[in-house]
C-alpha angles and dihedrals in degrees: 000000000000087000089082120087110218112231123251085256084087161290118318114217129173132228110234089215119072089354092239111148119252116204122209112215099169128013086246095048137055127179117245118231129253097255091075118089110243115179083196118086103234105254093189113083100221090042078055096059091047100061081050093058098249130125107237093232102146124081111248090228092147120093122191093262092055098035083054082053095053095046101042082046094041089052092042088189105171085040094049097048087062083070109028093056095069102084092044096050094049090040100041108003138248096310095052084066100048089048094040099066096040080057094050098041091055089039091045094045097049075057098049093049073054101068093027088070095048087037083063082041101053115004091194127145085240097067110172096026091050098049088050094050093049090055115026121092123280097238086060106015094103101050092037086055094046092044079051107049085047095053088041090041091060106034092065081051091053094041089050094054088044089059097054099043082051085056092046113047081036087059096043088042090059093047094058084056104054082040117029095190087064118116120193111222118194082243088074101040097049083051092048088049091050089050098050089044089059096052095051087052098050088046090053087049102058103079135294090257101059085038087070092032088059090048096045083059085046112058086055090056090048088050087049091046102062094049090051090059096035101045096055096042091046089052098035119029124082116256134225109209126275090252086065091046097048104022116032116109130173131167102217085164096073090243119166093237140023084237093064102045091055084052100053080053097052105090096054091062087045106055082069095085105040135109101054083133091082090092089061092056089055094050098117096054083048126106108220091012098174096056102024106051081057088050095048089051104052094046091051086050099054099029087055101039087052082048101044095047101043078055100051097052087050088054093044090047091046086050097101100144105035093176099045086054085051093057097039092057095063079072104043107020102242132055100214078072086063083048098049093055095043090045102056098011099221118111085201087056100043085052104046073050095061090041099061084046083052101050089047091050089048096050084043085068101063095059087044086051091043090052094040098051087043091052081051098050091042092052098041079055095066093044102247101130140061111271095011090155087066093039107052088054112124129201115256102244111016097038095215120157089239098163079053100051089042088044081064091048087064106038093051087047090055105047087046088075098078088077090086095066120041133341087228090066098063096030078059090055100041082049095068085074104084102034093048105047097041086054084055088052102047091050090052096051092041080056116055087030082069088038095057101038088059101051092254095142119056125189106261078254109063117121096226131036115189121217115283085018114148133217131245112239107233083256113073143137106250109240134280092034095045080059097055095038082052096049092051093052085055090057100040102049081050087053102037092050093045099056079041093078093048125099121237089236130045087228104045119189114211090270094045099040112107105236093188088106090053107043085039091051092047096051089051098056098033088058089053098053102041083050099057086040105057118331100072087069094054110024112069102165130259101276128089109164118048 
C-alpha cells in the first residue's frame, strides 16, 4: 500500500484501531470511517469511498455531461450497428436486425438499471467484482470476486483491441474505395492498429481534466455525426419497402427452425450495446459519483440505443443489393461502405461518410482505453494481478494510474499481433467479450436479486441494521417494480451468454466457428487454478469492512 501517492485534498492518516483510512478534507473536518453506523447515506464522495473501504486517490476531474461523453463514445452504438449486423442479417435476414436489437436494448437496459442501482450502492472503480463481493456469500466472496475481476479484466482488453481493429480495417476499407488497386496486408494492419493504440493512450495520459474536457466535445460530435450519415442516406439512397424491412426472415445457417437462426444472431446485435458499464469504471474520478454514474448509464443507454436503432433501420431500408454489399465487403471489410457509395453515388461522399464513422471510432478508443486501464489499476489494488505494486502508482499531480494506462499499451500491442496469422485467432480473443461480460452480469444480478429478497439492503433510515446489512445508494427502483426488473436481467444475461457460445452456421469452418465456448472456458479454469495456487493467499477482496 505505499505504493499509493495521497492526492493534494489532503493528508491521509490512518486509525490504530481497526487500520481504516481516515481522509482529511479541511483542517476542521475528518471523515469518519465506514464502521460506524451513519443513518445518513454519505453525501461526500470521498467520505463515500471510505465507507467502502478505498482510499479516494484519483482527481475527480468528470462531470455528468462528459462522463456522458465518454460512455455514449465509448459505446459507439450507431456507428457499431454498421458492423454487428452483419452476422444477423446473413444468418436471419434484415428483420432479424431490426428485432434483435429491440430485443437486446430492452434486455441490456433491464441489465443496466441493474448496475445503476449498485453503482448508487458502491461507486468503486471495480465495478462488477466489487458489487459480487459485497453481496455474495463469505464461504465463496473472495474466489467469485476474483472469477469476476478476471472475466471483467479481459474483457476490457478484449473491447479495447476490438476498437482499434475497428479503426483499422474502417480506415483501410476506405482506402479501397477511394483506390481500388489497393490491397490491405496484415502488415499494415497490424502498423495502423499500433498507431491507433498509441493515440488513445496519449490521450489517456494528459490529465483527467483534458481528458473530460476531450469527451464533452465529444459527445456532441457523436450526436452530429449521426445526423451527418442518416440524413444523406434518408434523402438520397434508394429504399426496399418497409415489409422487407420489418418482416423478411430467412435461415442461410441450415438451422432447424427460423427461431433459432435469429437467436444465434442474437449476440452480435447485441454486443452493440454493451459496454455502458465504462462509467462505473470511472466512479472514483466522478463528482457526484452515487447519483451520477446511474444517471450516465441509463442515458447512454437510452440516447445510443435511439441512435443505434433509428440507424439500423436507415442501413436495412438502404440495403437495396444485399448480395453486391456482401461482396463488396470481402474488399473493404464492411458492407455499409457498399451502402454509402450506392446510397449517395458518389464514391467522395461515401468516403467523407466513413470518415466521420472513422473519426468517431477513433474518439470511442480513448474512453475503452480509459475503462480498461481503470479496471487494471482496481483490480492491481487489491492485489489480484502480477506485478500489482507497480500497477496501482499514480502520477504526483495529476493522480493518474499511469503504470496501469501504459500496461494497456502493451497488452493490446501484443495481442495485435495475431493479426499476422489467421483471422480465426483474434476473432477467438475478441470473442471473449460477450461471453465474459455478460457472465459478469448474470452473477451480479443473481446477486443483489438474492440480496434484496432477503432483506440484505436497508434504506440509510432504517432504525436497525443488522450485521452484514448493507446500505441503499441514494439512486434506487422503488419496489415492487426494482424486484421484477431484477428478476428479468437475470433472465436475460442467462439468455444472452448461453446463444453467445453458439456458431452462425450448423457446419462452422475454423473462421466461422464461434470460439467464445472455448476462451471463455480457458479463462475460467485458468482463474481457478491460478486462484487455489497462489491468489487465495494473497487476494482477499476489496472489502474490508461488511
Amino acid at each position: 500500500m505505499q505504493s499509493y501517492l495521497p492526492r493534494e485534498k489532503g493528508a491521509v492518516v490512518m486509525d490504530p484501531k481497526n487500520d481504516i483510512e481516515l481522509q482529511r478534507t479541511s483542517p476542521d473536518r475528518t471523515i469518519p470511517s465506514s464502521t460506524q453506523k451513519s443513518r445518513i447515506y454519505p453525501t461526500d464522495d470521498d467520505e463515500v469511498l471510505i465507507r467502502l473501504g478505498k482510499r479516494p486517490l484519483l482527481n475527480r476531474s468528470f462531470g455528468f455531461m462528459s462522463i456522458l461523453g465518454l460512455s455514449c463514445s465509448a459505446l459507439c452504438s450507431w456507428e457499431g450497428i454498421l458492423v454487428t449486423s452483419v452476422p444477423s442479417l446473413l444468418t436471419a435476414g434484415p428483420a432479424a436486425v431490426i428485432w434483435s436489437f429491440v430485443v437486446g436494448w430492452v434486455g441490456i437496459t433491464s441489465v443496466y438499471t441493474v448496475m445503476a442501482e449498485l453503482s448508487s450502492i458502491a461507486p468503486t472503480a471495480g465495478g462488477q467484482y466489487h458489487w459480487v463481493a459485497m453481496m455474495a456469500p463469505k464461504s465463496c466472496s473472495n474466489f467469485l470476486a476474483y472469477l469476476t475481476a478476471w472475466l471483467t479484466v479481459l474483457a476490457w482488453q478484449a473491447i479495447a483491441i476490438t476498437t482499434s481493429y475497428l479503426i483499422t480495417t474502417t480506415l483501410q476499407g476506405i482506402v479501397v474505395l477511394a483506390q481500388p488497386s489497393y490491397v490491405p496486408l496484415p502488415w499494415h494492419t497490424l502498423l495502423i492498429m499500433w498507431a491507433s493504440i498509441l493515440l488513445a493512450v496519449l490521450i489517456n495520459s494528459t490529465t483527467g481534466r483534458f481528458l473530460a474536457r476531450f469527451e464533452g466535445l465529444i459527445l456532441m460530435l457523436h450526436l452530429a455525426g449521426f445526423f451527418g450519415i442518416l440524413v444523406p442516406l434518408i434523402y438520397f439512397a434508394p429504399h426496399n419497402s418497409a415489409s422487407f424491412v420489418f418482416t423478411t426472415f430467412f435461415n442461410s445457417g441450415g438451422w432447424e427452425a427460423q427461431g433459432i437462426a435469429f437467436l444465434v444472431g442474437l449476440p452480435s446485435i447485441a454486443s452493440t450495446l454493451i459496454g455502458a458499464d465504462c462509467a462505473v469504471h470511472m466512479s472514483e474520478e466522478i463528482q457526484g459519483a452515487a447519483t451520477v454514474v446511474p444517471q450516465a448509464l441509463l442515458y447512454t443507454i437510452f440516447i445510443n440505443g435511439s441512435l443505434a436503432f433509428a440507424m439500423a433501420i436507415t442501413l436495412i431500408f438502404c440495403l437495396t443489393d444485399i448480395d453486391a454489399a456482401m461482396a463488396a465487403a470481402e474488399a473493404m471489410f464492411y458492407p455499409f461502405l457498399e451502402v454509402f457509395r450506392s446510397g449517395v453515388n458518389s464514391t467522395t461522399g461515401a468516403c467523407v461518410m466513413a470518415a466521420v464513422v472513422l473519426v468517431l471510432a477513433a474518439a470511442s478508443s480513448v474512453g475503452v482505453y480509459a475503462s480498461a486501464s481503470r479496471m487494471i489499476w482496481s483490480f492491481a489494488r487489491d492485489d489480484g494481478l502480477p506485478f500489482s505494486g507497480k500497477l496501482v502508482k499514480l502520477t504526483k499531480g495529476s493522480s493518474l494510474p499511469i503504470n496501469a494506462i501504459f500496461s494497456t499499451l502493451g497488452i493490446a500491442g501484443l495481442i495485435s499481433l495475431t493479426v499476422l496469422g489467421s483471422a480465426a485467432a483474434l476473432s477467438a480473443l475478441l470473442s471473449l467479450i460477450v461471453a465474459s461480460l455478460y457472465s459478469s452480469y448474470s452473477l451480479v444480478c443473481g446477486l443483489f436479486l438474492w440480496r434484496r429478497l432477503t432483506g440484505g439492503f436497508h434504506d440509510a433510515g432504517d432504525a436497525e441494521i443488522r450485521p452484514g446489512g448493507l446500505l441503499w445508494g441514494p439512486w434506487k427502483l422503488p419496489e415492487p417494480l426494482g424486484i421484477a426488473n431484477n428478476m428479468f436481467a437475470c433472465l436475460y444475461s442467462v439468455f444472452l451468454l448461453f446463444w453467445s457460445f453458439w456458431p452462425q452456421t450448423v457446419n462452422p469452418t475454423p473462421e466461422t466457428f464461434n470460439w467464445s465456448i472455448l476462451v471463455f472456458g480457458t479463462v475460467v479454469l485458468f482463474s481457478v487454478i491460478w486462484y487455489i495456487m497462489q491468489a487465495r493467499r494473497v487476494f482477499k477482496g476489496p472489502i474490508k469492512e461488511l
